[in-house]
C-alpha positions in Angstrom: 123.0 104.5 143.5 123.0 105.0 139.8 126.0 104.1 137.9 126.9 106.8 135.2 128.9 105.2 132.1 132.4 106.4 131.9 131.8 107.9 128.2 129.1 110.4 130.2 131.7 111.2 133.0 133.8 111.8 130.8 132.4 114.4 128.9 131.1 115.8 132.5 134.4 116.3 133.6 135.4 118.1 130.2 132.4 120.5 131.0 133.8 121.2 134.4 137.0 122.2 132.7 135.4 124.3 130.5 133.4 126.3 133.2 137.1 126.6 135.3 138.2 127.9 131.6 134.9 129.9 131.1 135.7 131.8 134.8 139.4 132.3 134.0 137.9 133.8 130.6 135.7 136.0 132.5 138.4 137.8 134.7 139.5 140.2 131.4 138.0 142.2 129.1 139.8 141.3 126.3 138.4 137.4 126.6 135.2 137.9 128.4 133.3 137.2 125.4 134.9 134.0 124.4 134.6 132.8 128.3 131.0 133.5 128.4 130.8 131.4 125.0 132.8 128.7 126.7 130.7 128.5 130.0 127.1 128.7 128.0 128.1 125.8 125.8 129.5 123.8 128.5 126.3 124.0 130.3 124.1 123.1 127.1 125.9 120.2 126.6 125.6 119.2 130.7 122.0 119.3 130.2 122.2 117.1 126.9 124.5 114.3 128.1 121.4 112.5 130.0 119.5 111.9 127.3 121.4 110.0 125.3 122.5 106.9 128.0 120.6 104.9 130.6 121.3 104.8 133.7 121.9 101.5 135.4 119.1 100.5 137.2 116.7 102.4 135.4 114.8 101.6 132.4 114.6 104.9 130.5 114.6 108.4 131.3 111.2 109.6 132.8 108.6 112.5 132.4 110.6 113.5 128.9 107.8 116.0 127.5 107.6 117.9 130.3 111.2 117.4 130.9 111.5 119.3 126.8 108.6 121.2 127.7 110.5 123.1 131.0 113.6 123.4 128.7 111.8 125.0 126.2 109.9 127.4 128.6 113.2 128.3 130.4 115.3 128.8 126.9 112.4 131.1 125.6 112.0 133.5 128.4 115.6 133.3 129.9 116.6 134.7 125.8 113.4 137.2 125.4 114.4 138.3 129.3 118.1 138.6 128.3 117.6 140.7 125.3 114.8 143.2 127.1 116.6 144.1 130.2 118.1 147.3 130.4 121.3 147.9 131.7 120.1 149.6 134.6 118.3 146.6 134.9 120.7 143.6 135.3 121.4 143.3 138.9 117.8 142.8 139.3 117.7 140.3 136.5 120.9 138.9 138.4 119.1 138.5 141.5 116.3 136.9 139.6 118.4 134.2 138.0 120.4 133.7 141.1 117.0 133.0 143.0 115.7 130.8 140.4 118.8 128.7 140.6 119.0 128.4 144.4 114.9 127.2 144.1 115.7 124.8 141.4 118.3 123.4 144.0 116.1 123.1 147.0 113.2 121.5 144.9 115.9 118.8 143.3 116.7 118.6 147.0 113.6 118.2 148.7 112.4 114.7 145.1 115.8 113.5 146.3 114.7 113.3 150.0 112.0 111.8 148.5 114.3 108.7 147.3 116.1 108.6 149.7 113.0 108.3 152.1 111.6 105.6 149.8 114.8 103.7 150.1 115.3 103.8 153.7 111.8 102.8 154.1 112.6 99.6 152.5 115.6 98.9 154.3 118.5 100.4 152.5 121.3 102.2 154.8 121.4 105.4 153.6 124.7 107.4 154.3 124.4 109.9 156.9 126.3 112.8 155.2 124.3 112.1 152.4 120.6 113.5 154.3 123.0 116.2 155.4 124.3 117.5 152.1 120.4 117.4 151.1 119.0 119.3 154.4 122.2 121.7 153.7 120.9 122.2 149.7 117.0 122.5 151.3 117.4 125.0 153.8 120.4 127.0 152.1 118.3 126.8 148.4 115.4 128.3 150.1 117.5 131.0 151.5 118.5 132.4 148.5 115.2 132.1 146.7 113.3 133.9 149.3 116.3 136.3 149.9 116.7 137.3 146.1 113.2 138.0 145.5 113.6 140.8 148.0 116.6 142.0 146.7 114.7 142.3 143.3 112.1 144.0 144.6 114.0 146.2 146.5 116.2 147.3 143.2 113.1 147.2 140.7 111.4 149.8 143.6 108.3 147.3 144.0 109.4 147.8 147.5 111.2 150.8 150.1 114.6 150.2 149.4 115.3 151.4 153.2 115.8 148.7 155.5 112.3 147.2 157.1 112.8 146.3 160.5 110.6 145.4 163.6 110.9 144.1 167.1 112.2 140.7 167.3 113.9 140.8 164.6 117.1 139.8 166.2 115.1 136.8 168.0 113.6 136.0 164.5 117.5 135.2 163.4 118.3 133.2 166.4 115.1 131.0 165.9 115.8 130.3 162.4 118.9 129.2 162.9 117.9 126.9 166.1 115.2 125.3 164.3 117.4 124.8 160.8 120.4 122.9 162.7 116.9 120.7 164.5 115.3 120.0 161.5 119.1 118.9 159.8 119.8 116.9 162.9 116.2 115.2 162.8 116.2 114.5 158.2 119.8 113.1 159.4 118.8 110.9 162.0 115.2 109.7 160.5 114.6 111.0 156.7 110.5 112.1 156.8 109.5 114.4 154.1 107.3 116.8 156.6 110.7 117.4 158.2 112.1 118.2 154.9 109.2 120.7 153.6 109.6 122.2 157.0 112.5 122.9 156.3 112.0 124.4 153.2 109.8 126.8 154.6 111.6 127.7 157.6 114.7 128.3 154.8 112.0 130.8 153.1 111.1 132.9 156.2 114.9 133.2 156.9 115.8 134.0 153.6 113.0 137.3 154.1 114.6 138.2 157.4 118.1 138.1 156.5 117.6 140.6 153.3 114.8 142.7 154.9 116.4 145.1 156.6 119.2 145.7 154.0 119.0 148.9 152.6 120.3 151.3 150.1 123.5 150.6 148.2 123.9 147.2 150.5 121.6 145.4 148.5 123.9 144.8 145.1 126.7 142.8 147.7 123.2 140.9 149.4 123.0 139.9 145.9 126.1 138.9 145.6 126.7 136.7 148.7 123.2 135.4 148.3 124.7 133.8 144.6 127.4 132.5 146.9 124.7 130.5 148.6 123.5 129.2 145.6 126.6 127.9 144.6 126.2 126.0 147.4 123.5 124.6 147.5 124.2 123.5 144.0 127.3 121.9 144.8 125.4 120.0 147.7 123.0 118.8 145.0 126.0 117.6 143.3 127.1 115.4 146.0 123.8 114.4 146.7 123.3 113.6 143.0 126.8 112.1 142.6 126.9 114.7 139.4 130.9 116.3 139.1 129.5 118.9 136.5 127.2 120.4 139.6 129.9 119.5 142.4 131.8 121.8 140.0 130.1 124.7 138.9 128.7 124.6 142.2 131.7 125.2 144.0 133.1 127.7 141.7 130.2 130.1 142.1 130.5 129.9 145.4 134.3 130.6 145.7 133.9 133.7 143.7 130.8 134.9 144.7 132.3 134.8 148.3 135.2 136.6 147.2 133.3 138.8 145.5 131.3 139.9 147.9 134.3 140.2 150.6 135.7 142.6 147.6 132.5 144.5 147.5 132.7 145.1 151.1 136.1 146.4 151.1 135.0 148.8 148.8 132.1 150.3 151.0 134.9 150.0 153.9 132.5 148.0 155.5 132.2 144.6 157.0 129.4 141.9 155.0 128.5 141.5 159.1 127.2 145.4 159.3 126.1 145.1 156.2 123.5 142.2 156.7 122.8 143.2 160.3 123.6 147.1 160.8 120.2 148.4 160.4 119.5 146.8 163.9 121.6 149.4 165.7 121.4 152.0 163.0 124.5 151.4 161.3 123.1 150.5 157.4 122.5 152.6 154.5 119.6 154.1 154.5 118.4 154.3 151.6 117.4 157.6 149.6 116.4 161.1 151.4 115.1 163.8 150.3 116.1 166.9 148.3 118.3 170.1 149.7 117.4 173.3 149.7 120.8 174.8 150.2 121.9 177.1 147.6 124.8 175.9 144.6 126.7 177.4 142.1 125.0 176.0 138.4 126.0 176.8 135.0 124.5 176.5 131.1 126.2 173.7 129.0 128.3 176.6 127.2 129.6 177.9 130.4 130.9 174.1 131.2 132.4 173.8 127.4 134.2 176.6 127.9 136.0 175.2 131.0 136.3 171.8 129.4 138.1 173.9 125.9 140.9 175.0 128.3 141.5 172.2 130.1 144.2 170.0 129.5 143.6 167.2 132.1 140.3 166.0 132.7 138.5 163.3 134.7 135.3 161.5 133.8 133.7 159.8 137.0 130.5 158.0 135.3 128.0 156.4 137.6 124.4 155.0 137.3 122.8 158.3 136.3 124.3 157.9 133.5 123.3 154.2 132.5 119.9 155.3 133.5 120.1 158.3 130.9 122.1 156.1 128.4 124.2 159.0 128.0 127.2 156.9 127.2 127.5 157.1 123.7 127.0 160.6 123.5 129.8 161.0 126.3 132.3 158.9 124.5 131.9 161.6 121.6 132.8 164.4 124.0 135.5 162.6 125.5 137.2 161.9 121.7 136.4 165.7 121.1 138.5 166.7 123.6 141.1 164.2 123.2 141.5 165.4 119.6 142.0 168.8 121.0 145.4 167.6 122.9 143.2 167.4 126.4 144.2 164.3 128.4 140.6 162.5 129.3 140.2 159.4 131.7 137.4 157.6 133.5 137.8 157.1 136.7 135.9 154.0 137.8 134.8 153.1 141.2 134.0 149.4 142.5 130.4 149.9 143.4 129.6 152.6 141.1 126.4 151.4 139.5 124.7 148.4 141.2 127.0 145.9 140.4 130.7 145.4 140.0 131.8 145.9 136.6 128.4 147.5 135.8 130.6 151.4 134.3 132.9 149.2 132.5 130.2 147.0 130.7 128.0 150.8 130.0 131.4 151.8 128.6 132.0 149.0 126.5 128.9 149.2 125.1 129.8 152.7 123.9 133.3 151.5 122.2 134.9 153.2 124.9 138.7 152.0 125.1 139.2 149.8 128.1 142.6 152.0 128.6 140.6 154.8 129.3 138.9 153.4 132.8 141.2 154.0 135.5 140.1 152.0 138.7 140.3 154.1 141.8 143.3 153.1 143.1 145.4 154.0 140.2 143.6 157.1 139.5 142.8 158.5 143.2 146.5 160.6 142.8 145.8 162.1 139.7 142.4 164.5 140.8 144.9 166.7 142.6 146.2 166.8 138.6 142.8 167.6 137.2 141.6 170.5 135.8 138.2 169.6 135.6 136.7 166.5 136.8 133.0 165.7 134.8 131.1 164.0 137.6 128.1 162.4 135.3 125.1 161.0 137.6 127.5 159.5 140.6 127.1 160.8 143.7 127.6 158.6 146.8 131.2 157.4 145.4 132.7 160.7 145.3 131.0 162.1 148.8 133.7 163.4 150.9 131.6 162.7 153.8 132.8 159.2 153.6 136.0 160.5 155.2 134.9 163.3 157.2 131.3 162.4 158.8 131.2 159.7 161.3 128.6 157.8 161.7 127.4 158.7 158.6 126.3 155.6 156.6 128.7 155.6 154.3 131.7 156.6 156.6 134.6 154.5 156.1 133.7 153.4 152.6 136.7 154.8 149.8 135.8 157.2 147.1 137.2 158.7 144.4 138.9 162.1 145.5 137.0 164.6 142.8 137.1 167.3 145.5 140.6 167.6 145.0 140.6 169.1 141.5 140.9 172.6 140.7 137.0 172.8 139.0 134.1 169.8 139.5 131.3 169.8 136.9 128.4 167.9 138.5 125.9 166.7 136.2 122.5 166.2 138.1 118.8 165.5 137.0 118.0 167.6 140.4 119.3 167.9 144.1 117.8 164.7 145.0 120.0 162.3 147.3 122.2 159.2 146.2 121.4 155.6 147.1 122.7 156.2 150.5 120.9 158.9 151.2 123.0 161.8 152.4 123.3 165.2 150.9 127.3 165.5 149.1 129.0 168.5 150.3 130.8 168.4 147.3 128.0 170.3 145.5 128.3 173.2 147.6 132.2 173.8 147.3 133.3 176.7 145.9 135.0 174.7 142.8 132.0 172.5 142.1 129.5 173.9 139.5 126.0 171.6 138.6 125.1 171.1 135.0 121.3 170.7 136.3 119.0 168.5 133.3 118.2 164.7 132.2 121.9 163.1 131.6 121.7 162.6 127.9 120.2 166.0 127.0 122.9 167.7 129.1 124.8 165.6 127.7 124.2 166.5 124.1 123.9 169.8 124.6 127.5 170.1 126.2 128.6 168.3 123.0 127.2 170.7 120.3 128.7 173.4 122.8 132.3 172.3 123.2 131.8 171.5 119.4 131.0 175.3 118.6 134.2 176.9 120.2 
């Protein structure tokens, strides 16, 4: 085992505080910033600590060009990547970084089996839970590689987002499994590097089955658990590597991206278990449908300024149509328009609205909008009974009532935000299309609900100039 100097471990151990530090950071708005700061530095100086002290027992560092050369690459396309995406974008760019990270562990994994083979070869006794925690980071790593490369492709449409399933399936699962406890047991008992690349591979082909038949709005909390896994698997690599920085940040990732995801699930009013594994009896979302035919009340952007001019409580429920239109800036205007008018304006803000958690409050942000002004739905669900006119701007499943008054539809169970409780609904949609689950809304066709039909931004814009005019 390499012995690191204590001057390394500790400045390893200060990194770990600072990505504790950088999390904590993370939980509020108001200190997000300076957390993500925190974190990024943390980790640049992580990667910088090895260069500058040997190891005992090795004579330098080895491979350093390529070693600068991968660093470089990375850097370079993880900033270029960073500044291009789109902020409908950034839960696939999410899933692609989570995947990256959960192959970078399985291939770190799979040269240290290598070592570790070498070793025992010669004689050494290598420790037991030692080929574990490396079949564990193998198998698991692989997982999440294959499984967020289908999650990307399912968000970035290269893909049906519907769930893909087939007969045997279920058998499929129950194989994987079997064979990934064998092939553990066997690296455990007698480290071979076949068993370990078969591993890998078998960790691949589970990874495909297990996000496969995920569909719909599911895929965002697949994302999420699948970043649990990663954390990990990078954890793992810390104990394999004896590393505290990866032990860590490992284990931090996975504590909140589990806790995350249990939160996401609580906010589809669904269990992660149906979520993963509904589609096999019929139970997942389904992904979009197409377009009704039934007739609704619409209305001209001056009709809907009118109603906005007289009312004095108003709700803004924002959702990814609008990120996709980047309407937001021209919706905070309205908003301050009629707040200046003595109308009292909130967003309400739902956990899954978008395709990630946070993903409103960040398009809001972005737009200056004051972080007073988002409600989450628990604090706000009482006040739509309140409203005089709730502005419903491209979400749709989130405020479907038939999530409390269709079984068996797919997103029975799942809370939303009670907009058919206000006295007038403005629903501003690009057409009658479906949301991510699938479903028509009977909310547009209520007798209070009027559609502001058009491209978000536009509408947007237009409504502006209108309510402007009066």
């Amino acid at each position: 085992m390499t012995v690191i100097p204590t001057w390394a471990q500790l400045v390893y151990l200060a990194c770990a505080v600072c990505f504790i530090l950088a999390l904590k950071g993370l939980s509020g708005p108001k200190t997000a910033r300076a957390g993500n700061l925190i974190g990024a530095a943390a980790a640049v100086v992580a990667c910088a600590v090895p260069f500058f002290y040997k190891p005992d027992g090795l004579e330098h560092l080895h491979h350093v060009p390529l070693i600068l050369g991968a660093i470089v690459i990375g850097t370079v396309g993880g900033v270029v990547g960073a500044r291009r995406v789109q902020m409908t974008q950034m839960p696939q760019m999410v899933a692609l970084f989570n995947g990256v990270g959960g192959g970078a562990a399985a291939l770190v994994a799979l040269l240290e089996l290598h070592e570790l083979v070498g070793a025992a070869d010669l004689g050494a006794d290598v420790d037991w839970f030692v080929l574990v925690a490396t079949a564990f980071t193998i198998f698991v790593g692989s997982v999440s590689f294959a499984g967020s490369v289908v999650t990307f492709a399912k968000l970035q449409e290269l893909m049906t987002s519907a769930p893909v399933t087939f007969p045997g399936l279920a058998l499929g699962f129950g194989a994987g499994i079997v064979a990934a406890v064998g092939l553990s047991t066997q690296l455990a008992l007698d480290p071979a590097m076949w068993v370990g690349i078969v591993l890998a591979v078998v960790g691949l082909a589970f990874g495909l089955l297990l996000v496969l038949p995920v569909g719909g709005a599911d895929v965002p909390i697949v994302i999420s658990l699948l970043n649990a896994f990663t954390g990990l698997t990078v954890a793992a690599g810390g104990y394999v590597l004896d590393n505290v920085v990866l032990l860590v940040a490992g284990t931090l990732v996975g504590a909140s991206g589990t806790f995350l995801t249990l939160l996401m699930a609580k906010a589809m009013g669904r269990s992660v278990a149906n979520i993963l594994f509904g589609a096999l009896k019929g139970g997942s979302t389904l992904g979009a449908g197409v377009a009704s035919d039934r007739p609704v009340k619409s209305a001209n952007p001056e009709d809907v300024a009118i109603m906005l001019a007289y009312a004095d409580r108003v709700i803004i429920v924002p959702g990814y149509g609008l990120a996709v239109a980047q309407a937001q800036h021209t919706l905070r205007e309205l908003v301050d328009v009629l707040s200046e008018r003595g109308a009292d304006v909130d967003y309400a803000i739902h956990p899954v609205a978008g395709r990630m958690p946070g993903h409103m409050n960040v398009l809001l942000a972005e737009a200056q909008v004051p972080y007073e002004q988002l409600k989450e739905m628990d604090e706000i669900n009482g006040d739509f009974k309140d409203a005089d006119v709730v502005l419903i701007v491209g979400a749709n499943d989130v405020v479907n009532p038939a999530a409390k008054t269709t079984p068996g539809a797919p997103i029975y169970g799942m809370p939303i935000l009670n907009a058919d409780e206000a006295k007038q609904v403005v629903f501003m949609k690009r057409s009658m299309r479906p949301g991510f689950a699938g479903i028509e809304n009977e909310l547009l066709f209520e007798e209070n609900t009027t559609l502001l039909f058009g491209d978000a931004k536009d509408s947007m814009g237009k409504l502006l100039n209108a309510v402007k005019a009066l």
